[in-house]
VOVEX-846893 format. One line per 3 residues: number of its first residue (from 0); for each residue x, y, z of C-alpha. Coordinates in steps of 0.05 Angstrom, whole numbers, padded with zeros to 5 digits. Example, Ala and Ser with C-alpha at 12.3 -4.5 7.8 and 13.67 -1.06 7.14 Angstrom:
2
0) 00246,-00090,00156 ~ 00273,-00021,00143
//
This chain:
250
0) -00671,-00366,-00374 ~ -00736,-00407,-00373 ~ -00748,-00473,-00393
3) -00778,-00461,-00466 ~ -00724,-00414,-00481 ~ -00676,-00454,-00459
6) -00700,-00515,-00509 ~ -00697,-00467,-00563 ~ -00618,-00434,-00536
9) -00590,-00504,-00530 ~ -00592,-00522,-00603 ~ -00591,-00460,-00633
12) -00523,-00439,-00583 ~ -00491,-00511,-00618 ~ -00520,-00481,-00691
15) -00475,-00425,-00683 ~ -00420,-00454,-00657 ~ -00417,-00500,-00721
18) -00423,-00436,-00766 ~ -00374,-00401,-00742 ~ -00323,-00469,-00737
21) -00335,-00481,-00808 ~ -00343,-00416,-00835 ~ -00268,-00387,-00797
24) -00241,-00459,-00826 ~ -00263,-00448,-00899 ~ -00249,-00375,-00911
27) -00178,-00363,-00870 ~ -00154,-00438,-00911 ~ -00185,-00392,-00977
30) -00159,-00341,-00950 ~ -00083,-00368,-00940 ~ -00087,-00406,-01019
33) -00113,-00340,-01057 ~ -00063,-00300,-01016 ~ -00003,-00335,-01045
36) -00015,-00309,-01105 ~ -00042,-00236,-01084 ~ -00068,-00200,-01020
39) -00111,-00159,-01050 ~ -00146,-00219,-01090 ~ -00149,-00255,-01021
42) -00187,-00197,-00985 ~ -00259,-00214,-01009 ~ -00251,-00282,-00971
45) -00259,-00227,-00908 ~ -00327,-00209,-00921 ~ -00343,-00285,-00938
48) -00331,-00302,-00868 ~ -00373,-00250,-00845 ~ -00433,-00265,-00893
51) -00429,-00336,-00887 ~ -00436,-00323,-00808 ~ -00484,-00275,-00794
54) -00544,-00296,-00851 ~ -00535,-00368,-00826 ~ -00546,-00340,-00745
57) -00590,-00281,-00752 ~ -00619,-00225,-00799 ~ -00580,-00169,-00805
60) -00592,-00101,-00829 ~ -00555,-00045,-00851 ~ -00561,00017,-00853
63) -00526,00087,-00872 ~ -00492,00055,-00930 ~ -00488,00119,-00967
66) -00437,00142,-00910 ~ -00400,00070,-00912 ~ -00317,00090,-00935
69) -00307,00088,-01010 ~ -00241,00088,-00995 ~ -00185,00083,-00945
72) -00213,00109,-00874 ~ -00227,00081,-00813 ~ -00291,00059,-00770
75) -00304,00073,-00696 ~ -00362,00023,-00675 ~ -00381,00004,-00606
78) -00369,-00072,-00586 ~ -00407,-00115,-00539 ~ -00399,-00174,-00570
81) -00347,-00224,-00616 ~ -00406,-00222,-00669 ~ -00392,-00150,-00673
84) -00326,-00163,-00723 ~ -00363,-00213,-00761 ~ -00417,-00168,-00771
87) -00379,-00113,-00795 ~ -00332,-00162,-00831 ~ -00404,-00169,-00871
90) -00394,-00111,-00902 ~ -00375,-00092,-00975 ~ -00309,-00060,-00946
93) -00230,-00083,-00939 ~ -00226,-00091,-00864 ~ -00163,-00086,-00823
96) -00172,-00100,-00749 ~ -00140,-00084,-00685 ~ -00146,-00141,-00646
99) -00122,-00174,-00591 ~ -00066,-00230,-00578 ~ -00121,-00270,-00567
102) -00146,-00281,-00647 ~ -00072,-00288,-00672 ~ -00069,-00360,-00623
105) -00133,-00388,-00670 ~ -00115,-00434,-00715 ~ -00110,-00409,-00790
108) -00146,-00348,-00762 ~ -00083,-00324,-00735 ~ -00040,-00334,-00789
111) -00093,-00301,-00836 ~ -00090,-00245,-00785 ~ -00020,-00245,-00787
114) -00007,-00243,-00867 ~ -00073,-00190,-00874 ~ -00035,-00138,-00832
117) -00082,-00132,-00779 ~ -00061,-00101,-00716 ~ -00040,-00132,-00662
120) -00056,-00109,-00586 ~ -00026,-00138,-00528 ~ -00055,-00139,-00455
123) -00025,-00140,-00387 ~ -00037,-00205,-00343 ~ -00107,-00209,-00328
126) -00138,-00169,-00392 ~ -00148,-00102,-00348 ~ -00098,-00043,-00376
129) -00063,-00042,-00437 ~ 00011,-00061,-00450 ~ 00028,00017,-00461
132) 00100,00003,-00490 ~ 00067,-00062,-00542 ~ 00012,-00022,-00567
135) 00049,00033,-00577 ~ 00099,-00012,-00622 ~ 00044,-00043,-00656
138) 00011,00027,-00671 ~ 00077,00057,-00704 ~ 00092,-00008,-00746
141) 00027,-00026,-00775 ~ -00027,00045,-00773 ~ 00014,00090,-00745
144) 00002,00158,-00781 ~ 00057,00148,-00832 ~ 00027,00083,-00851
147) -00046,00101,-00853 ~ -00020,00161,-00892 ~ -00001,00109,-00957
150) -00072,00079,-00953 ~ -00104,00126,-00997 ~ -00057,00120,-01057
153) -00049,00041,-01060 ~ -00109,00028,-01089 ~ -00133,-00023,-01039
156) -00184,00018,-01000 ~ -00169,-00020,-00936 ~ -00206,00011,-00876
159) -00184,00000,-00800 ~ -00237,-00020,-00753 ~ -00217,00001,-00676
162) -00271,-00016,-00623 ~ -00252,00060,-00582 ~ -00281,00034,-00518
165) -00216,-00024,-00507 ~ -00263,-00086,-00491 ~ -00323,-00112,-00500
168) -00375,-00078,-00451 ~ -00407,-00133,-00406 ~ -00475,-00099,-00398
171) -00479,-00082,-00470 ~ -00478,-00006,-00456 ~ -00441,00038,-00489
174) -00371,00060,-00453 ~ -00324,00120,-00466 ~ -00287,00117,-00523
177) -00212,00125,-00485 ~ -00172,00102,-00549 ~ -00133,00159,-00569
180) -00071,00148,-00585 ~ -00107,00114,-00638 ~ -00142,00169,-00658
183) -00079,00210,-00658 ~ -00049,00174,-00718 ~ -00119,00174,-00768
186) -00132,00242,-00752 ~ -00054,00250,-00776 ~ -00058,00219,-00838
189) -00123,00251,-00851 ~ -00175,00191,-00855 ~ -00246,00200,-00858
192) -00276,00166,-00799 ~ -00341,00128,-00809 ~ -00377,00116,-00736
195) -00419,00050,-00728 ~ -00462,00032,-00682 ~ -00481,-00049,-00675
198) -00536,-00073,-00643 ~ -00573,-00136,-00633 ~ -00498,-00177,-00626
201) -00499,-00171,-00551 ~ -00564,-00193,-00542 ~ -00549,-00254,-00591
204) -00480,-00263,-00561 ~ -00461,-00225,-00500 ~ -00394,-00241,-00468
207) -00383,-00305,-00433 ~ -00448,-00331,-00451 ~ -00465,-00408,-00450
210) -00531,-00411,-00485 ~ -00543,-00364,-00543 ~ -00609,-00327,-00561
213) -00641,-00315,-00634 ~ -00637,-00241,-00644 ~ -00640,-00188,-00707
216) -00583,-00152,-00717 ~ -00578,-00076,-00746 ~ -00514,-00041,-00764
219) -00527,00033,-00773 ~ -00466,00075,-00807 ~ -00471,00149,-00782
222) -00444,00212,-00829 ~ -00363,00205,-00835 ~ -00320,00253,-00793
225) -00264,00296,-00813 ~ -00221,00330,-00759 ~ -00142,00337,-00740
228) -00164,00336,-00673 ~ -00162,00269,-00639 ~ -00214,00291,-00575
231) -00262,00327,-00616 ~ -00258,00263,-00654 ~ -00269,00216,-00602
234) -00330,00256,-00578 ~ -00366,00257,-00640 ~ -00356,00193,-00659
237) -00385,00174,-00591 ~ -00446,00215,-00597 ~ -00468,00204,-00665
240) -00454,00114,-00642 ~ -00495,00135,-00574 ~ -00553,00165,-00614
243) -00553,00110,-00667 ~ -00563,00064,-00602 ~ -00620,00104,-00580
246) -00659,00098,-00643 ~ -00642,00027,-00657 ~ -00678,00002,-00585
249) -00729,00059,-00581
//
């Protein structure tokens, strides 16, 4: 990075920082309060994180929105970058992540994590492979296809988010999506799948980044997808993310 962009990364990089600290503060302590007297009347402190983030960092546009879930479902986005959750945490929806141990050891975050239901995923030493035998655990007990079944009926149109490639990409390209054991249980309980494609977060925030860069983000909701098969799901979900991609940096 060259001097004049680096003048510009240094405070802007300790901008965001800030954001973010203050934002996750705020919302998961709202979050926590409103909760104690009902869940559902604590979820739209979800999407205040997310807003509160990502128009204080960057512009973001979305797109698609005629295809975003009216109800229960799930989304299959890429992910290249932490921004990606916030981003999609931006949108008018009831979001229910599966994350990694890593988010449920913040601070307030975790506990909101925790009490919201989202899913926790649990890695092997060193990040590489999946803990087969914990994610299978935490797939049956909190959106396994039972579960996900009851979504539609309680009246809380939550939607899971999974990120099918299993990490962050490095290079910010798009990987296989290999999650499908995942895919097994929505496709079971009959959720319409809404693939996302994000782009913009990576170049704003790309993993293990020091200095942060200005950058416009665009979040572009493809048509939903309605199979019992988990592979034919997968693939779609990929392509139609893939050519979102290719439009969005043409």
């Amino acid at each position: 990075m060259r001097w004049p962009a680096v003048l510009i990364a240094i405070p802007y990089t300790i901008w965001v920082y800030l954001v973010v600290t203050v934002a996750t503060a705020v919302c998961a302590t709202g979050y926590l309060l409103t909760s104690l007297v009902s869940r559902k009347l604590a979820d739209p402190w979800g999407r205040a994180w997310g807003v509160a983030v990502m128009r204080s960092i960057s512009v973001v546009d979305v797109e698609g929105r005629e295809h975003l879930p009216g109800d229960a479902g799930a989304i299959l986005a890429n992910h290249s970058s932490f921004l990606d959750i916030l981003a999609l945490q931006s949108l008018p929806l009831s979001l229910r992540f599966v994350a990694k141990r890593l988010f449920f050891r913040i601070p307030l975050l975790g506990w909101v994590l925790q009490r919201r239901g989202d899913v926790l995923m649990d890695k092997t030493s060193g990040g590489a492979k999946q803990n087969t035998r914990a994610m299978v655990r935490a797939i049956e007990s909190r959106c396994g296809a039972e579960t996900l079944a009851t979504w539609p009926g309680d009246g809380r149109k939550r939607v899971l988010v999974v990120f099918p490639e299993g990490t962050r990409s490095r290079d910010g390209v798009l990987k296989p999506f290999r999650t499908r054991n995942l895919a097994r249980h929505i496709t079971t309980a009959g959720l319409p799948v809404t693939p996302i494609a994000i782009d913009g977060t990576h170049r704003l925030w790309p993993p293990g980044a020091l200095l942060l860069r200005p950058a416009r983000v665009r979040v572009i909701a493809t048509p939903p997808i309605v199979t019992d098969d988990p592979q034919a799901l997968l693939e779609s979900a990929h392509a139609q993310v893939a050519q979102a991609l290719g439009v969005a940096r043409d």
